[in-house]
C-alpha positions as CSV (number, residue, x, y, z in Angstrom):
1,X,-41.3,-16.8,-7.0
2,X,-43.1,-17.4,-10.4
3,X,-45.3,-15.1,-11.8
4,X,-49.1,-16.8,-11.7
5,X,-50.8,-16.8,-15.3
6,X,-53.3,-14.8,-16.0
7,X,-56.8,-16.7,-16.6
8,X,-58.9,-16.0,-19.3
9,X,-62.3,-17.4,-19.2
10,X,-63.8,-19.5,-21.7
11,X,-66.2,-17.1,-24.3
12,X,-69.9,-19.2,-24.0
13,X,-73.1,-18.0,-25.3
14,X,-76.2,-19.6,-25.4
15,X,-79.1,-19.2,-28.4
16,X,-82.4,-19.5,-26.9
17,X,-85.0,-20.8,-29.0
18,X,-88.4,-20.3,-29.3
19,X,-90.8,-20.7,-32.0
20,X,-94.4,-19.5,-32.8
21,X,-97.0,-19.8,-35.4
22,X,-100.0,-17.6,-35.8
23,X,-102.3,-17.0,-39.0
24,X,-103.5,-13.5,-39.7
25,X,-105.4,-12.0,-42.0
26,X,-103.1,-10.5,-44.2
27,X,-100.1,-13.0,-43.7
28,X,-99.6,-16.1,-42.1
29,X,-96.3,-15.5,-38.7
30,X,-94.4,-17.9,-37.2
31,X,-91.1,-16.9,-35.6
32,X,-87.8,-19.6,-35.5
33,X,-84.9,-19.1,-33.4
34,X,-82.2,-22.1,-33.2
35,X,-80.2,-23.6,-30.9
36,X,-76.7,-23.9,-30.4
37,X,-73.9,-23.5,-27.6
38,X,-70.9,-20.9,-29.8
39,X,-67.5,-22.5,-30.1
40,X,-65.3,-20.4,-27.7
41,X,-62.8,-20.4,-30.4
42,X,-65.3,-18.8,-33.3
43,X,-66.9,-15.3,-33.2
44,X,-70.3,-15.8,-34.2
45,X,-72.6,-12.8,-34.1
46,X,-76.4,-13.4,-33.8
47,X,-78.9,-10.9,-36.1
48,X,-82.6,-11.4,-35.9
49,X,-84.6,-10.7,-39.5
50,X,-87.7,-10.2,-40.8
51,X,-88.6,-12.5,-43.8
52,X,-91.5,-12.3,-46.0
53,X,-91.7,-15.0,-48.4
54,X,-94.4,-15.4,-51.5
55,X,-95.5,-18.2,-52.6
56,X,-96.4,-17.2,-55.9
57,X,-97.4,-20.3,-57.9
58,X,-96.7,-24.2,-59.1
59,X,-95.7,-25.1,-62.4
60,X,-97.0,-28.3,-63.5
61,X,-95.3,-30.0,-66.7
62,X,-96.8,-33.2,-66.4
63,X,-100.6,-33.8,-67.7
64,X,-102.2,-36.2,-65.7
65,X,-102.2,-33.7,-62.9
66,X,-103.9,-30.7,-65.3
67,X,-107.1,-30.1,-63.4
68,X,-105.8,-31.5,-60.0
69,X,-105.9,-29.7,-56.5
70,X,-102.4,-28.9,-54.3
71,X,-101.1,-27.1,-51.7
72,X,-97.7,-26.4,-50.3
73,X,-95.9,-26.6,-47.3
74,X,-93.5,-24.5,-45.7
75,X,-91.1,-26.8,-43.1
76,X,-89.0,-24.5,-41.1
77,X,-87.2,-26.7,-38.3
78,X,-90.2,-28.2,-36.4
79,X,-93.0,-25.7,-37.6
80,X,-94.9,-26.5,-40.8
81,X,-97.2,-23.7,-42.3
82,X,-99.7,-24.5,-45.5
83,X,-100.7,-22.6,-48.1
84,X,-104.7,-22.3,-49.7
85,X,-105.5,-25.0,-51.6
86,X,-104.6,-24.1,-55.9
87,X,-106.1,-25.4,-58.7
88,X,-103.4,-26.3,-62.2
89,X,-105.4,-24.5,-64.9
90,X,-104.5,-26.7,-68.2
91,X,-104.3,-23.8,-70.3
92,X,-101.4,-22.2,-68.2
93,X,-100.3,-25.3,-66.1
94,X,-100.4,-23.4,-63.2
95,X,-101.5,-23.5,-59.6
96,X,-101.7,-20.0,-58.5
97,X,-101.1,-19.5,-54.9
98,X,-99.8,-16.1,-53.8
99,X,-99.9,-16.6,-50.0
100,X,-97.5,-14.6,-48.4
101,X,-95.7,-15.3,-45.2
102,X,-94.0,-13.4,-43.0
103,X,-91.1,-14.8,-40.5
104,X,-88.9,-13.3,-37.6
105,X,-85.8,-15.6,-37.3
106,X,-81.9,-15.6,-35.5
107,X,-79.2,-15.8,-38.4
108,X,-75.6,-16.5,-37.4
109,X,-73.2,-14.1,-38.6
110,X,-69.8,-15.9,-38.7
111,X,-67.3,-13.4,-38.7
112,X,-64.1,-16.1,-39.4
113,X,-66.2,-17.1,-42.9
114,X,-67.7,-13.4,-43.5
115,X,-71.2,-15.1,-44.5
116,X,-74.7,-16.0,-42.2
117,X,-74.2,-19.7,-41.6
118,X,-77.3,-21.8,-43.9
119,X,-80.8,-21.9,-42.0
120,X,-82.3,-24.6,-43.9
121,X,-86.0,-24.6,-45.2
122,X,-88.2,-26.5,-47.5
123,X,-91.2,-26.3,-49.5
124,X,-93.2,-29.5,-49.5
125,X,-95.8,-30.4,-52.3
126,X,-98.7,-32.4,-52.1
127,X,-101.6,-33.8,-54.6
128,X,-104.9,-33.8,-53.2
129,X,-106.9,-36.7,-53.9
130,X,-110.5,-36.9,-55.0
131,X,-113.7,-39.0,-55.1
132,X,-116.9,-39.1,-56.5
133,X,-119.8,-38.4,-54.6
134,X,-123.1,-38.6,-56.1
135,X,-121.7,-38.0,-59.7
136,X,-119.3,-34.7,-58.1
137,X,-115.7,-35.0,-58.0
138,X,-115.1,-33.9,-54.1
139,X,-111.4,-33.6,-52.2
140,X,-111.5,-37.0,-49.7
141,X,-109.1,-34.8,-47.6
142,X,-106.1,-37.5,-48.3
143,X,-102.6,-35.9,-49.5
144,X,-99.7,-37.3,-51.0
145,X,-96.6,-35.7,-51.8
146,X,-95.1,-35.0,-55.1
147,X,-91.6,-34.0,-53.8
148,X,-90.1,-31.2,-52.1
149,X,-87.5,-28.3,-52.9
150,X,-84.9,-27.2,-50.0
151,X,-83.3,-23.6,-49.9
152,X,-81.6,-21.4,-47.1
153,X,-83.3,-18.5,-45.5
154,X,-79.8,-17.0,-45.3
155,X,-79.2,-16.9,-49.0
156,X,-82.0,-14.3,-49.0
157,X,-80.3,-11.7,-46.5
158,X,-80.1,-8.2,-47.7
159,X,-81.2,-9.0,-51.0
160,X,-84.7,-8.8,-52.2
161,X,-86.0,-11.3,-54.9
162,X,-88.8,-10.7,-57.0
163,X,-89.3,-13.8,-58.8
164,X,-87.0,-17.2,-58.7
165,X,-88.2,-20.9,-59.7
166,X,-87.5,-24.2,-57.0
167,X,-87.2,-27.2,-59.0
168,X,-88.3,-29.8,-56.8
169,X,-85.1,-32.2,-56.1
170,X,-87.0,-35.3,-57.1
171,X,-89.5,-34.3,-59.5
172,X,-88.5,-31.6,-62.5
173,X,-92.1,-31.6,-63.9
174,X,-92.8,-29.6,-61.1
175,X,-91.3,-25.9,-60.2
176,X,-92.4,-23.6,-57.0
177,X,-91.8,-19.9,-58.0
178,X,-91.0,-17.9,-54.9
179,X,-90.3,-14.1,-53.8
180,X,-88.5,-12.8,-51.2
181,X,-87.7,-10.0,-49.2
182,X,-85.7,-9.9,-46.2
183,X,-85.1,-6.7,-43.7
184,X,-83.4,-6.4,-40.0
185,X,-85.4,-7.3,-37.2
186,X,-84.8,-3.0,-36.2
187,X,-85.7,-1.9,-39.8
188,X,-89.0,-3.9,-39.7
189,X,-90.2,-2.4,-36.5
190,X,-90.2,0.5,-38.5
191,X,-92.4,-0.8,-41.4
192,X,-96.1,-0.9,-41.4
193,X,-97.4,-4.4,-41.6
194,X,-97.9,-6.4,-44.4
195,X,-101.1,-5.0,-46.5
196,X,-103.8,-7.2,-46.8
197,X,-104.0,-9.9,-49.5
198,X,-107.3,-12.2,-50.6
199,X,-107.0,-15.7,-50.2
């Protein structure tokens, strides 16, 4: 009689997602997990992190928007977070920001490729607009946006980064100057949390 093969079953794993966004007073949280069935085929390994990201300031080349309000978003899959509302100082052409935000978040380790596959992100810009009102210049609570700069939260995995400029993509009078550091999701249960910082 012939020897019956042996069966092996097919290797699925499901990611479960779920994503959160809270403010707090020293930092502002929202958590991201994707989604994604794992080709039976690849080992992929999934690693949850800690991310706190600083948005440090906005450089502005261009003069007509010396003097002019902005804030900047922070697109992460569905979840949006802002940042305070900055100010470009002529003398400096800066909007200062430093708001600091801190993210848990699933990275997939692809053992085939040795490298975290990309988790895309983006940093959205937008001009606030003003009116008079009785001789004042006031914000009319209307935005428009200048451009955007993408970048992948997995870039930033066991490396720390102090300062490093985003061009946006569409718009090179503008730059977003960033820091990052990134820990395991075990490493940061360890940590205290994030001091407080005036906004």
């Amino acid at each position: 009689p012939k020897t019956p093969k042996p069966l092996y079953p097919e290797k699925i794993s499901l990611i479960m997602n779920q994503d959160s966004a809270t403010d707090a007073s020293s930092a502002r949280n929202f958590d991201t997990v994707s989604m994604g069935s794992i080709d039976s085929t690849t080992s992929i390994i999934q690693r949850k992190f800690s991310i706190e990201l600083t948005i440090k300031l906005l450089f502005v080349s261009d003069q007509k928007y010396f003097g002019e309000h902005f804030k900047i978003d922070w697109a992460q899959g569905k979840k949006r977070i802002d940042t305070k509302v900055a100010k470009v100082n002529p003398d400096t052409q800066i909007a200062k920001f430093v708001d600091k935000f801190s993210m848990k978040t699933n990275l997939h380790w692809d053992e085939e490729n040795n490298a975290y596959r990309p988790k895309p992100s983006s940093l959205q810009v937008f001009w606030l607009e003003k009116e008079l009102v009785d001789g004042r210049s006031q914000l009319t609570g209307k935005k428009t946006q200048i451009g955007f700069t993408s970048f992948s939260l997995s870039d930033y995995i066991n490396r720390s980064v102090s300062a490093e400029k985003l061009y946006l993509e569409q718009n090179p009078d503008f730059y977003i100057e960033i820091s990052v550091k990134s820990k395991s999701a075990d490493q940061a249960r360890l940590q205290q949390t994030i001091p407080t910082v005036s906004t």
